[in-house]
N, C-alpha and C positions, 0 to 999 in steps of 0.2 A: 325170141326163138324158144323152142318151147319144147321139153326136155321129153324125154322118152321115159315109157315105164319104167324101163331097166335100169336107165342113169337114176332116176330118183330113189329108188330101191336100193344101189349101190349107194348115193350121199348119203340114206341115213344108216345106212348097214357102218359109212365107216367114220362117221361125223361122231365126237364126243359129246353130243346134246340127242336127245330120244324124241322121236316123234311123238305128237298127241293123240294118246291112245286111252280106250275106254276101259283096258284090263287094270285091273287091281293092282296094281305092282307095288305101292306106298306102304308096304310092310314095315314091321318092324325092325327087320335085320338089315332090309335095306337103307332104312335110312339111321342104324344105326354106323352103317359102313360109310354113309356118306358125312356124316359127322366127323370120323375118323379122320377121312382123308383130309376134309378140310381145317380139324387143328394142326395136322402133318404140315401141310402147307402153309398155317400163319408160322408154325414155328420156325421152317425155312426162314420164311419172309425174315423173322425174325436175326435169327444168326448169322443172316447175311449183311442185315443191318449194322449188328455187334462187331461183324469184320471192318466195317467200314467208321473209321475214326474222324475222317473229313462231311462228313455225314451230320445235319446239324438239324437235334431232335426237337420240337415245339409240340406246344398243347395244343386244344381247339380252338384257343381263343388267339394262338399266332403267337405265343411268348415262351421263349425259349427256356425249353425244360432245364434247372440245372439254375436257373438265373435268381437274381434274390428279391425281386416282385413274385413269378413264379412260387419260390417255398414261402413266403407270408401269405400265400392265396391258397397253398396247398395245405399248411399247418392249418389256419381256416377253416377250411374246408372240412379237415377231418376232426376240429373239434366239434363243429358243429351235426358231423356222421354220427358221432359216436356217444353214446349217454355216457354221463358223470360217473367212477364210480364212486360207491359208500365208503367211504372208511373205517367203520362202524360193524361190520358184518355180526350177523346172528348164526352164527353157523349149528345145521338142521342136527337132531338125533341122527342115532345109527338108524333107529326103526321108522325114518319116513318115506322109506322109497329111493331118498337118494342116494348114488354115488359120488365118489371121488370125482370124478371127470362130470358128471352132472353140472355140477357147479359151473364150472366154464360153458357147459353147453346150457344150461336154460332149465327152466321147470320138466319134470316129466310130466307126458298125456295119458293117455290109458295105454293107448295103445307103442307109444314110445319115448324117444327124445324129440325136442324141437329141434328146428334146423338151427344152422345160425343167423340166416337172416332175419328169420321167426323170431330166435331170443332179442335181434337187436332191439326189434320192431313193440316186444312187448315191455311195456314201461314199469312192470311190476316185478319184474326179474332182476333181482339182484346180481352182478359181475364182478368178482374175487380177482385180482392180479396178487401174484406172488411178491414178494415186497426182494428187490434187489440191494443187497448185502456191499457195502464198500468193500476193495481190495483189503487183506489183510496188512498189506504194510502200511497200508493208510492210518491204521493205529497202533505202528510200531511204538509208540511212547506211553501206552497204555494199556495194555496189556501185560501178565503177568506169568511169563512162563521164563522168565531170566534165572538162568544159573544162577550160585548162590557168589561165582565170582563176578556175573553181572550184574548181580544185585546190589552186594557191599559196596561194585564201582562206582552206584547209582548213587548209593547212601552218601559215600564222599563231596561226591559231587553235587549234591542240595534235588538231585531230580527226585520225579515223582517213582516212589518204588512201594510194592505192594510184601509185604512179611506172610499173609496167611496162607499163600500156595503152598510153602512148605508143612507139611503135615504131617506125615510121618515124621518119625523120631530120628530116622538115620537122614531125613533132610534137612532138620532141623539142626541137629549136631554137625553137618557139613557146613549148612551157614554159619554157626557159632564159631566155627575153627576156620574159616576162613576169615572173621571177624578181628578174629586174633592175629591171624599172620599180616594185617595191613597197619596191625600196630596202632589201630583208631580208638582210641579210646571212649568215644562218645557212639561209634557204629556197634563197637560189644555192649556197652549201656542199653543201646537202642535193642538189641538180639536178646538181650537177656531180659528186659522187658517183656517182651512176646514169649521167651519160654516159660519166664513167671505165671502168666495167665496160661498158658495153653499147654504145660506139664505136669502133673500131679508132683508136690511138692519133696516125695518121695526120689521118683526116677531122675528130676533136677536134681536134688543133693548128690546122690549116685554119680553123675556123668562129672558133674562137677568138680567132685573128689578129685579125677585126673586128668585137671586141668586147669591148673594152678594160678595160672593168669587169668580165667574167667572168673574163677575162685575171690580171687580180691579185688576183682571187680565189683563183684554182686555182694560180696561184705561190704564196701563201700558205698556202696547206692544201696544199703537198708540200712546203713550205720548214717547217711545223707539224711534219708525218709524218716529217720525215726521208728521203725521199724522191729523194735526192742524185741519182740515175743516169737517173727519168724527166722531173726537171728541167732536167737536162743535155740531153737528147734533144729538151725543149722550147725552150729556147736555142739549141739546135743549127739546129730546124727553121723556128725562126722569123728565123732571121739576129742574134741578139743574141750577138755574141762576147766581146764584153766583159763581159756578165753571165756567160756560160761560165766565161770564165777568172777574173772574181773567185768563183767558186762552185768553184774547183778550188782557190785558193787558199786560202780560207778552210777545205779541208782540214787546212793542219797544225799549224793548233791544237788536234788530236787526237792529236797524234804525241808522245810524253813524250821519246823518245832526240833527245839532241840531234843526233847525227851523222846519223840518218836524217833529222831533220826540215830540217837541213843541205842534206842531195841533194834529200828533195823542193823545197824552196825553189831551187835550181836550176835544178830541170825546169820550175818555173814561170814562168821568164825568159822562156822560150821563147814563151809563151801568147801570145795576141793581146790582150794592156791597152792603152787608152790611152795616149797620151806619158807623162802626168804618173803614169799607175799604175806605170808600166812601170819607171821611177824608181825610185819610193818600193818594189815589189819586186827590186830590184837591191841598194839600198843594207839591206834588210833580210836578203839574203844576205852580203852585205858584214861588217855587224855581228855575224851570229849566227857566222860563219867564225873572223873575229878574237877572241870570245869564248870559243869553243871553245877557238884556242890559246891563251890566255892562264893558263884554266884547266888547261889538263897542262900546261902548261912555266911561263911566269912568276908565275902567279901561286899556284903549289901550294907547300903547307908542307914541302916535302922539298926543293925548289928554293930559296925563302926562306932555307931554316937551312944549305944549302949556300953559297948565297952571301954570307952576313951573318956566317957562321961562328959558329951560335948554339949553346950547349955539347947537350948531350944529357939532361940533368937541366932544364932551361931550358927547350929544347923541348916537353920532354915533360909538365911542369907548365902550359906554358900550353895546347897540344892540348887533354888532359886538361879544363883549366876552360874551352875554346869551344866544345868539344863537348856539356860535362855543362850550359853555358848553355842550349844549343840544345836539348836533350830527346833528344839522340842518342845512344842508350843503347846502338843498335848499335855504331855508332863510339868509344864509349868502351870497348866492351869487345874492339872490334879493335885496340886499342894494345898491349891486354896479351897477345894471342895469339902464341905461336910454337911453330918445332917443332923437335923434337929431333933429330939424326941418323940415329934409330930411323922415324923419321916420324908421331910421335905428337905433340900439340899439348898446350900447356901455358901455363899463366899464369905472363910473365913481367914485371918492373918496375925501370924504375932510383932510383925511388924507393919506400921503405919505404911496404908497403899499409897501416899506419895514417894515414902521410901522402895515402893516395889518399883514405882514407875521411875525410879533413878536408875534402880538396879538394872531393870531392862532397856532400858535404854543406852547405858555404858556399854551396853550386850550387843544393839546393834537392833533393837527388836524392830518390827517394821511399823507403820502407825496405828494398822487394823487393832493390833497388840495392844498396844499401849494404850490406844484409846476406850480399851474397856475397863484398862485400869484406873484412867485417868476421872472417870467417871463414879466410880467408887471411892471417890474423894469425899469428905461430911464438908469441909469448907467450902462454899463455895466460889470466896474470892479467889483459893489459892486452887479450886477446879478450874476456875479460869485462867488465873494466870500458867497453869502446866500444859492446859489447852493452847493456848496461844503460843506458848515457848515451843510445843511438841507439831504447832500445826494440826491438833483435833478440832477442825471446823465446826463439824455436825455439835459437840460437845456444848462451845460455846453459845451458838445461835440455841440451842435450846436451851441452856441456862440464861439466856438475855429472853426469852420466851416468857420460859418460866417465873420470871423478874416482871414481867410485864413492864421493860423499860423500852420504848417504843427508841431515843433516842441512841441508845446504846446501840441498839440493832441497826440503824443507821448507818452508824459511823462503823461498824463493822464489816458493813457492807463492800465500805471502799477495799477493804484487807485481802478481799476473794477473787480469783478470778471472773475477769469478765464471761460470761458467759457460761461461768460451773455450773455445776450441781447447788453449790453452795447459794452462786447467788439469787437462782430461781428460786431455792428455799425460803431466800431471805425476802425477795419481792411477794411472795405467796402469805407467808406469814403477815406482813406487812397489810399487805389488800382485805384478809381476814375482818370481817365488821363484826364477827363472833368476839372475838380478842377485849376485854376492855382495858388498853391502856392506859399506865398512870402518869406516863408524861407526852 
């Protein structure tokens, strides 16, 4: 049936589609209007979707959005969207064109910015991400902004705790005084360490003064250290003169030589001790003075046998046994030293050196000892027989050497240990085809 001009006229006057027409209508306003309406309408679509919870969303490929094939094909997917970035960045002068926000956007053109599909797409564009910061309580344990009573708490307790926040002077002296009130004796150690270094040694004496218990702390730990010259300084500064000068005194109990340690005890008359110190180092100069002489003049063994008119055999045997008493092995062998007119030195003795090697030997002497006396024997039957008596090995194998008695040496052999010093000596010598033995 076949419609009438008028009806067709009126379908498309009130149909929401436009007949096909040859006027220009495809402007820009119109189709910027119809753009419009149709985001209007996804966005409906949309929020009507979000109302509806039973509603069960899927991708293209028919696998439901939200599922966990879905996010390992979407994680995928977007690493492979998206280029790497640098970690490394070079970041541009002020004077090349770019800005702050460039950087996110892309290179600039002449004539502007690139889009951002443009940046993705160009492979020589570098991309800056801001670097994401952990929570702060995430490094509650490391961080350094603790009172000076969470701090000390820290100290007690072996945690990790940081000293150089405190800076100033009035933070520094809070932490010290609260060091003191926990009664820690190793937490003030540790506090007063740090304002050693980081106070001028000045403003530390000062605060110190009044505060009596940090006070003999820090004397304590440089009187520990060794610390002679800044505790000196600290006595000086605080008016304690008498602790000064028993801290100068108790220097020369360092001093081995009697005559220096002599003059210093001297110069320490002079110090500022109390009456009754001042005394007791007077009379300790006094003492150590007279001691001295007593030792070179009256009371020395060359003095003694001068005045007593002690023979020189007599003498010389008892030296001899107070010396080799005493383990003075130096001094027993400067008895026998002397020298010749040629200026050479020599062992000499007013008594026969078998008689020295009785003497040392009553004494206790060890064999190293005895064996160089024994050796300084003219006999040599009876160098052997003191040898043998005394156990000086080496002695005899080389007088049975010396003997060129091939037999003797033998049988001496057996005498030694297996395996000594001795008896390698003796198989050595033995094997020797240098040697001409006489039996």
């Amino acid at each position: 049936m076949m419609k009438s001009k008028a009806d067709e006229e009126d379908y498309w006057n009130s149909s929401k589609f436009k007949a096909f027409t040859f006027d220009d209508e495809d402007d820009e306003f119109t189709r910027l209007k119809e753009s419009k309406q149709a985001v209007n309408s996804i966005r409906s679509l949309v929020e009507e979707e979000d109302d509806e919870d039973d509603v069960e969303k899927v991708s293209w490929s028919g696998e439901p959005i939200g599922s966990i094939s879905w996010s390992v094909r979407e994680t995928a997917s977007r690493e492979q969207s998206f280029p790497k970035i640098n970690t490394e960045p070079s970041l541009p002068k002020s004077n090349s064109g770019y800005s702050l926000s460039s950087l996110f956007k892309g290179k600039a053109k002449a004539g502007g910015f690139q889009s951002f599909s443009e940046s993705l797409s160009d492979s020589s564009v570098r991309h800056y991400a801001p670097e994401l910061r952990k929570p702060k309580s995430e490094y509650k344990d490391y961080i350094s902004d603790w009172s000076p009573e969470e701090t000390v708490q820290r100290m007690q307790q072996g945690k990790v705790f940081s000293l150089e926040k405190f800076r100033s002077l009035q933070d520094k002296l809070l932490l010290l005084d609260q060091a003191v009130r926990v009664h820690d004796g190793n937490v003030i150690t540790a506090v007063l360490i740090y304002l050693k270094k980081s106070l001028s040694k000045e403003v530390l004496f000062r605060e110190l003064e009044s505060r009596q218990t940090a006070l003999r702390h820090f004397i304590h730990y440089l009187t520990e250290t060794k610390e002679q010259r800044l505790l000196m300084e600290l006595f000086r500064a605080l008016g304690r003169t008498e602790d000064m000068a028993l801290l100068q005194y108790k220097e020369h109990l360092s001093i081995t030589d009697e005559n220096k340690r002599r003059d210093f005890l001297k110069s320490c008359i002079s110090l500022p001790f109390s009456p009754e110190d001042a005394v007791h180092v007077q009379d300790h100069f006094t003492l150590l003075e007279r001691q001295i002489i007593i030792e070179g003049t009256y009371s020395s063994p060359a003095n003694i046998r001068q005045t007593f008119r002690i023979a020189e055999k007599q003498f010389f045997v008892t030296a001899l046994a107070a010396r080799a008493k005493l383990k003075a092995w130096l001094d027993v062998d400067s008895l026998f030293s002397s020298r010749n007119w040629l200026g050479f030195s020599r062992r000499k003795s007013p008594l026969s050196f078998h008689r020295v090697v009785d003497v040392l030997q009553k004494n206790n002497a060890p064999v190293q000892v005895l064996q160089q006396y024994v050796g300084l024997v003219d006999d040599a039957e009876l160098k052997i027989s003191l040898a043998q008596k005394h156990k000086c090995h080496d002695i005899v194998i080389n007088t049975y050497r010396d003997l060129k008695d091939r037999q003797l040496l033998l049988g001496y052999r057996g005498k030694v240990g297996r395996g000594s010093a001795e008896e390698r000596k003796i198989d050595e010598l033995l094997s020797n085809s240098q040697i001409r033995w006489k039996n």
